[in-house]
N, C-alpha and C positions, 0 to 999 in steps of 0.2 A: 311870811312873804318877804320882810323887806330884808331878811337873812337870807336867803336865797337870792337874791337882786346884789347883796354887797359879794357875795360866792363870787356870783355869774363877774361881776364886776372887775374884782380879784381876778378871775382869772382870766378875763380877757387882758386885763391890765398884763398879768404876765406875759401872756401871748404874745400883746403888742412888742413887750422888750425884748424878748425871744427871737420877733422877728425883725425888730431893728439890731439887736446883737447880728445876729445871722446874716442880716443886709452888711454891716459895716465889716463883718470879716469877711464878706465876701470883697466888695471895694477895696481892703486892704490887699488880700492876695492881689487881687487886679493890679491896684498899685505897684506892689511889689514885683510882680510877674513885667509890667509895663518896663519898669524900671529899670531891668536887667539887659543890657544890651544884648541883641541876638549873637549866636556861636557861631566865627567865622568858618567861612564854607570849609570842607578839606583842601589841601593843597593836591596835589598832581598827587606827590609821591606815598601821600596818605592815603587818598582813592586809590591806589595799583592794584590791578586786578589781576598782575601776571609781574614778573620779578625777574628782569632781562638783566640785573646787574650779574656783575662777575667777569670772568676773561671766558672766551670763546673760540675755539677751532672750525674755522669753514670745513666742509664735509662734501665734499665734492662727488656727488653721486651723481649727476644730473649734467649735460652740455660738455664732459670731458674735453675734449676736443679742443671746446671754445675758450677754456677759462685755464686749463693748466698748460696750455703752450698758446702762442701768437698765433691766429689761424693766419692762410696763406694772404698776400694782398688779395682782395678783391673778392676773397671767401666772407660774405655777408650772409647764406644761404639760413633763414629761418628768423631774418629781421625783416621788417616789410618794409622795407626803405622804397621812396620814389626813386624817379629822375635826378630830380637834384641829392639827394641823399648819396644814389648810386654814385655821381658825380664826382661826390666831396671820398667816398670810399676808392675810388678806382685811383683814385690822387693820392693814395699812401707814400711815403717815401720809408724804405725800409733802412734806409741809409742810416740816420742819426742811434736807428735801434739795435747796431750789433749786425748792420749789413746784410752778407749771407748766412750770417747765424740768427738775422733776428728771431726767428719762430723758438729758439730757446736760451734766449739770450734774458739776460735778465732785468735789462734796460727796459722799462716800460713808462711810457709818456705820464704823466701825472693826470690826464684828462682820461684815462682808462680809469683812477679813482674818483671821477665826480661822483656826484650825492645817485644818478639813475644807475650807475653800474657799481660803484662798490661794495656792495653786499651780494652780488652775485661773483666775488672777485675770489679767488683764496688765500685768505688772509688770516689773522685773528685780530679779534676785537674786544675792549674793555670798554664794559659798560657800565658807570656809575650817573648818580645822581648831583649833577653842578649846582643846582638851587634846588628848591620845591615845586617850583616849577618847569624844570627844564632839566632833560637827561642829555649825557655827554655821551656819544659812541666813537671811540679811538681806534686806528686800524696800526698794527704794526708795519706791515708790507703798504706802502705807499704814506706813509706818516698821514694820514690824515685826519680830520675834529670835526667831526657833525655835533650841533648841538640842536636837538628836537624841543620846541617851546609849544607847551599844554598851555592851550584857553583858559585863563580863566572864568571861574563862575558860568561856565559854558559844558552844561550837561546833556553830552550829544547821544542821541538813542537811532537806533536802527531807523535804514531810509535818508539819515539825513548829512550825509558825508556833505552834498553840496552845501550844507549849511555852513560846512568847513570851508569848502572852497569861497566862499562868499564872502566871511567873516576875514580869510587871510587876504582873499584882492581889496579888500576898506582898510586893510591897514596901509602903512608910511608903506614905501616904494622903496627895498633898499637896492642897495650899488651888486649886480649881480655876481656870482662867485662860483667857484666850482662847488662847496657844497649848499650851495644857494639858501633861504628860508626856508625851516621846517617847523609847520605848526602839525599839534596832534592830538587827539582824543582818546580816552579808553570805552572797550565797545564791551558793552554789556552782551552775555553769553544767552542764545536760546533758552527757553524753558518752554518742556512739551507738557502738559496735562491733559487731561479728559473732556475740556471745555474752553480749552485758552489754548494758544500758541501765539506767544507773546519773547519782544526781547524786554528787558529790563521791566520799568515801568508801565509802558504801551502797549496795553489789553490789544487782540487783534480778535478779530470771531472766527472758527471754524478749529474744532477739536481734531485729535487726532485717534479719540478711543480712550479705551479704558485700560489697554495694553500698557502705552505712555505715560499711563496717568500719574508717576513717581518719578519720571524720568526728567534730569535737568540736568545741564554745562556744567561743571565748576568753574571759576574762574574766567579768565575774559582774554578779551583783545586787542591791542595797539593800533589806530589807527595813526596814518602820517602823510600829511600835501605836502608836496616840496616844489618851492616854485622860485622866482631870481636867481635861475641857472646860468652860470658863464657856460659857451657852446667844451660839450665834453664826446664822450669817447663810449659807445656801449660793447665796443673789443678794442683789442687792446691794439689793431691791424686800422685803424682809422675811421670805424663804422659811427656817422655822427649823429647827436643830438643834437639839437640848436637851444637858443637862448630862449626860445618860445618852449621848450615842453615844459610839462609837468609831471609830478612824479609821484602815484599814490602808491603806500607799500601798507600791506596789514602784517603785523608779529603776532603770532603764536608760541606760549611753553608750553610743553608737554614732556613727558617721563617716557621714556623705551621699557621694557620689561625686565632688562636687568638693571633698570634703577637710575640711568644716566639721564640728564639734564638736557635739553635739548630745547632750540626755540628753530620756526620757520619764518620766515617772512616772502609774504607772495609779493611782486614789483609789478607796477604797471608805471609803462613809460609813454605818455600822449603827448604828441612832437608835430604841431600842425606844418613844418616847415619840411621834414624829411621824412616821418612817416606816412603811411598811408592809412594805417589802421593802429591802435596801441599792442606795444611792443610789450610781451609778459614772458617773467623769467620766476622762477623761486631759487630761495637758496636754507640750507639747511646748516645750524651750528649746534655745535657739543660744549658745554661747559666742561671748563679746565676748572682741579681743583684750585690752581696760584697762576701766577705770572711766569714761571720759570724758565717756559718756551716762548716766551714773549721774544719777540728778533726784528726791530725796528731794520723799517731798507727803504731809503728815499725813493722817492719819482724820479723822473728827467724833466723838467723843467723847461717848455717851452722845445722848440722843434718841428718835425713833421708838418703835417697840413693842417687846416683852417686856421 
């Protein structure tokens, strides 16, 4: 018996140190784990969920008319413009722009490229990366420099654009411009399954079947608020914006079938001063392999009405 009692002893004894070893490396990982400072978040250009760099040719399928010649004065037809909008439009003077040539003349007011109409303009555009956090988009045709700045540590999911709008009106007030403040987010893409239909992270309830149940976006979307507008130009004929609107536009990449590069961006222009309802255009561009047709051509600088 008292051989069995020292056994039994023995091996609780061991037990015990087994599970104080096992206790104390567990504490150590802890330690160690605590210790390691957490991995800073991604930057912008690290999270892209779509790759707008490169040079770019507007592609002018859409508004002819409106965007490759001067429409006439006072041809606004397909902008909701009020009273006073109409107002500030019927006041063109076609004078400064090439007179009775204006409608193809080449003089075009520098407020026809603010940040609500230059992407519906026909241009080309280079689009690189100026920090980690903030993309530079360059226009040849109107020399002008949008710089787009991505939230930090601000991981925006479907539904919550106004969270955008909200985050940009708490920031400083800057001095308004033609291509005014643009902050932006990337929008995580659909994903359909058999029991989810969800964006990103934010489960949603209500399936779509079993048909769906494989089917998912690749890749993602640009969102962008553009707000500290100095008053601009939505044609190039006088049709105005004011200092009050805003300006949301979403980017799309996408491939055509024989392989070409291609991004959209839809515009939304809400102007509580001269619109009536928000003003929406798209515009469509092709990736150039180089810069080669790159052909820089100033504005006119001040002029005309407002």
């Amino acid at each position: 018996m008292p051989l069995n009692k020292d056994l039994r002893g023995a091996a609780m004894s061991r037990r015990s140190v087994s599970s104080l070893l096992l206790a104390a490396a567990v504490m150590a990982s802890q330690c160690a784990h605590a210790a390691q400072p957490p991995a800073p978040p991604p930057t912008a250009q690290q999270a892209a969920l779509a790759d707008l760099t490169g040079y770019w040719v507007a592609v002018v399928a859409q508004d002819w008319r409106y965007r490759m010649i001067t429409p006439a004065k006072g041809d606004y037809r397909g902008v909701p413009l009020n009273a006073a909008g109409r107002k500030v439009a019927d006041a063109f003077d076609p004078a400064p722009y090439g007179g009775a040539n204006y409608q193809t003349s080449a003089i075009i007011d520098c407020r026809a490229y603010g940040a609500a109409a230059l992407l519906h303009m026909p241009t080309r555009l280079h689009i690189t990366w100026a920090g980690p956090n903030q993309l530079k988009i360059e226009s040849d045709w109107g020399e002008q420099t949008r710089l787009v700045n991505f939230m930090p540590n601000k991981p925006f999911a479907d539904g919550q654009l106004p969270l955008l709008v909200q985050a940009q009106a708490a920031g400083p007030d800057p001095a308004p411009s033609i291509q005014g403040r643009s902050v932006a987010f990337w929008e995580q893409p659909y994903r359909f399954t058999a029991s989810v239909f969800d964006r990103g992270p934010n489960n949603r309830p209500g399936g779509l079947g079993a048909a769906a149940a494989a089917a998912q976006m690749q890749g993602g979307s640009l969102a962008v608020v553009t707000t500290a507008l100095s008053p601009g130009w939505l044609r190039r004929n006088g049709v105005p914006y004011s200092s009050q609107a805003r300006v949301v536009e979403h980017f799309q990449t996408f491939d055509d079938p024989m392989g070409a590069k291609w991004f959209n961006v839809a515009i939304q222009v809400i102007d509580p001063e001269y619109l009536t309802t928000p003003f929406m255009v798209t515009g469509d561009f092709m990736k150039e392999s180089d810069g080669s047709r790159w052909a820089p051509h100033s504005c006119k600088q001040g002029g005309g009405n407002q």
